[in-house]
N, C-alpha and C positions, 0 to 999 in steps of 0.2 A: 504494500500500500504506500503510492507515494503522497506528498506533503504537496500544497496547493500552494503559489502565494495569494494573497490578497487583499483590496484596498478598503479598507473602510470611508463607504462616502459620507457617511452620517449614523451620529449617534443621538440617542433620548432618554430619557429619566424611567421612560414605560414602554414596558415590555412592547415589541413590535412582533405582527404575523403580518403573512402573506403579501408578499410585493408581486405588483404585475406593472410590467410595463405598458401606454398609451403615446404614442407619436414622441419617442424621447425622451418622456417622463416617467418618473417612477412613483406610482404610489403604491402606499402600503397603511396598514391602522392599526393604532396604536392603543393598549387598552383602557389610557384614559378617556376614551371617546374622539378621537381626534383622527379626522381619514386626513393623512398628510401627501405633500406634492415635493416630489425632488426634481429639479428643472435648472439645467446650465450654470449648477452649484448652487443654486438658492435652496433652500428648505422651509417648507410652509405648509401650514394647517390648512387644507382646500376647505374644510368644512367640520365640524362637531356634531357627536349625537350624544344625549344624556343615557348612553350604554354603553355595551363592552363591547365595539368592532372584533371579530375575528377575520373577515373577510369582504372585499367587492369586488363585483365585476362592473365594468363598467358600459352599457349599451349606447353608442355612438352616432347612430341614426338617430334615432328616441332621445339623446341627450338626458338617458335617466341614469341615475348611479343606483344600485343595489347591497345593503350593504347586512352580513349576515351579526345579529344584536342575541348573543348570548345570553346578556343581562335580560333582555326584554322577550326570550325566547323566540325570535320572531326574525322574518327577513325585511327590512324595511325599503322604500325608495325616497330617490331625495330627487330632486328637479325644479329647475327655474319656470313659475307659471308665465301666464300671460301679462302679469303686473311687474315682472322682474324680479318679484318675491320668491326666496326660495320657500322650495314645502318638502317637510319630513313625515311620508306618512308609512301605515303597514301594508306591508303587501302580502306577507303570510303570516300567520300565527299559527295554525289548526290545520289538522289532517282528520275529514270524515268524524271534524265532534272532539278530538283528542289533541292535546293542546303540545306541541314542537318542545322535544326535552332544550333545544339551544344548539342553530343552526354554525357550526364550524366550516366548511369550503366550501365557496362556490364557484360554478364554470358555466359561463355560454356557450352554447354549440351555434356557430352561425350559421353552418350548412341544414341544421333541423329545426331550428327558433327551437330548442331547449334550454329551460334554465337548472342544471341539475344543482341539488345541494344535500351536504353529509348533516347529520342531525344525529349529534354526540350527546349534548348537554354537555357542562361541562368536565375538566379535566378529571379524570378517575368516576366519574356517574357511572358510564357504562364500560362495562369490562368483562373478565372473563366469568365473573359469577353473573352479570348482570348484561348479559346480549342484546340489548334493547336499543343497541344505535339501531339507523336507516339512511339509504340513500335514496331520492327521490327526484324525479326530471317534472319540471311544470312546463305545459307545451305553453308558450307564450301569446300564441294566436287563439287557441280555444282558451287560456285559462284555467285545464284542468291539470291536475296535480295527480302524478303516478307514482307508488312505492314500486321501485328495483328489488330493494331488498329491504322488508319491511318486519321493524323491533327485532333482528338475529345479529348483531354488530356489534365488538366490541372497540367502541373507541374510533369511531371511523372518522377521516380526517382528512388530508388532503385528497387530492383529486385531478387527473387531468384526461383529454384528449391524444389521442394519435393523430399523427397530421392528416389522414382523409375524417376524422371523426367519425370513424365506425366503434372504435374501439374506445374503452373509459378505463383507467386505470384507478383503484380505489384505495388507500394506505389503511388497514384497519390495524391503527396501532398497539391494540389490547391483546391482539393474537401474532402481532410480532412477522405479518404477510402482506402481502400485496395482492388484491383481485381483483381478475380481468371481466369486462361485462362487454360482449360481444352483439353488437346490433344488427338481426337480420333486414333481410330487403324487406320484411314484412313490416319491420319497427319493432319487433319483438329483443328484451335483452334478456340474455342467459352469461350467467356468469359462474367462474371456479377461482378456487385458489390458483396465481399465476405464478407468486412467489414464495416461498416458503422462507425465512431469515433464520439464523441463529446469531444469541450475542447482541448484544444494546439493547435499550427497553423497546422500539419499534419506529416505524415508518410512520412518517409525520409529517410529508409532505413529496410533491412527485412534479415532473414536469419531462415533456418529450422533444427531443434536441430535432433540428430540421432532418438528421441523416437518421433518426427515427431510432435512436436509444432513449431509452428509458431511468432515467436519475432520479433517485428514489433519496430524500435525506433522513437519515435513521436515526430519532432523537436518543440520544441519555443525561441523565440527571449528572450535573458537573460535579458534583459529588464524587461522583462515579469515576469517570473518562476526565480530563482534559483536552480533547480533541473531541473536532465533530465531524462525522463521516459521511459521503454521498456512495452510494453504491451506482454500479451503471451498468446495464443490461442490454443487450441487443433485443432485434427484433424476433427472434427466437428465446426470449428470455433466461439469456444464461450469462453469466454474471462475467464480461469482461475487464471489468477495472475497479478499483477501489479508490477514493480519493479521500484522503486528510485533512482537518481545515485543522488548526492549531489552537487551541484557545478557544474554541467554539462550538463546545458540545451539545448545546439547548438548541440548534435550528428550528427552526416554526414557521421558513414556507423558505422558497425556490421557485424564479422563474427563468427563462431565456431573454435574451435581448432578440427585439424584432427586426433591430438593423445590424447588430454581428451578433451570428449563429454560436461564436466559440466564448461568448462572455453569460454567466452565469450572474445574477442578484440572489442573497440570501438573506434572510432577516432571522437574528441567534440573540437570544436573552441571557446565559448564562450569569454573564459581569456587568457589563454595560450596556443596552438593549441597543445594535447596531444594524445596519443595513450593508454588505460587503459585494464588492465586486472581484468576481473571480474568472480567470482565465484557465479555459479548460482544452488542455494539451490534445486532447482524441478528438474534439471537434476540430481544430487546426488542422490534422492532418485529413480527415475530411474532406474539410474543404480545399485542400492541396490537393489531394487524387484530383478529384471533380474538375477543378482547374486543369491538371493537366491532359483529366479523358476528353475534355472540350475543344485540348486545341488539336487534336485529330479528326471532329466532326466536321 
């Protein structure tokens, strides 16, 4: 397992998850309530909610932000109306009468209008005595709301897409795996254990590189470890590389950069709740083949 370097672009007083990138910027939220904006070194609060963000997506057409409120177990949206006012209202709470234990990741699918989301409650709620996470996809155009895999989850957490979006990768951190949820041409998903781990307390967050590996970051308590680990898997899921971050064993989300495929963002609470940029060696080379199969075409 080798050692990563990398840059710390920003730190905060409260714990940080889930960074995604939008045209350059990076946000991420923060559990004071605070969904923040990193933008050409500035660093700024885009907006507050009086709960505990674990996660947004962001919908771009719509100009709505979605933001998943642990504290308020619920998904909220936030959007500038027609007076230039902003409004924070819920957009879910309940499933069929039964009230959301406290939504942790969420992901757009823009190829299906899905808004899928894991629904943990929080940290240690659900687990191996207590299976009652769910994953669940809301089609955005009807409005209804599908359980994937409903009350059998321990700890379900990150989440992401394969680059055609057929494919959902799901971290269920309690059982220490990774499961894959496979979508037929019918719309039907079926899913198994994809990953099996040993070692660290579990996967905690997941994101899929453009050359279509699978990076999975595997949290442990600092306690524990001094370092924090990304595993990387190909698209036959079998475990080609290991990476090291140093100092940064509590990871709590991972995304990719949309303008270079080899830079990683990671948001790690361990010591000081930071946001890191990281360069990743196996994507570089990558994108070297690629380059050089193209200039034969």
């Amino acid at each position: 397992m080798s050692a990563v370097p990398y840059e710390k672009i920003c730190e905060l007083s409260s714990p940080l998850y889930f960074p995604l990138e939008i045209d350059g910027a990076i946000y991420m939220v923060s559990q004071n309530g605070d969904i923040l904006k990193f933008k050409d070194g500035q660093f700024k609060a885009e907006f507050h909610i009086s709960g505990q963000p674990y996660s947004i997506v962001i919908d771009k057409p719509n100009k709505f932000i979605y933001v998943a409120d642990m504290a308020h177990q619920a998904i909220l949206k936030r959007y500038i109306d027609e007076n230039s006012q902003e409004q924070i209202v819920e957009f879910l709470k309940e499933y069929e009468g039964q009230p959301l234990l406290g939504p942790n990741s969420l992901l757009l699918s823009t190829k299906n209008n899905l808004l899928f989301f894991t629904d943990s409650g929080p940290f240690g709620e659900t687990s191996i005595e207590n299976c009652k996470g769910s994953l669940f996809a809301i089609d955005m155009d009807a409005q209804i709301v599908k359980p994937l895999a409903l009350q059998c989850l321990a700890y379900p957490s990150g989440i992401c897409l394969s680059n055609n979006q057929k494919l959902l990768y799901l971290c269920e951190t309690g059982k220490n795996r990774v499961l894959r949820f496979v979508q037929t041409d019918a719309g039907i998903f079926y899913y198994s254990t994809y990953i099996q781990l040993n070692g660290r307390f579990g996967p905690i967050a997941c994101a899929v590189s453009q050359s279509e590996h699978l990076y999975v970051a595997r949290f442990e308590f600092g306690y524990v470890s001094e370092e924090g680990q990304i595993s990387i898997f190909n698209a036959n899921g079998i475990n080609v590389e290991n990476v090291s971050i140093p100092q940064c064993p509590e990871i709590s989300g991972l995304t990719f950069s949309s303008q270079k495929s080899n830079i990683l963002y990671v948001t790690e609470n361990s010591s000081t709740p930071s946001c890191l940029r990281i360069l990743i060696n196996i994507e570089e080379k990558d994108e070297a083949k690629k380059k050089e199969k193209d200039k034969f075409k």
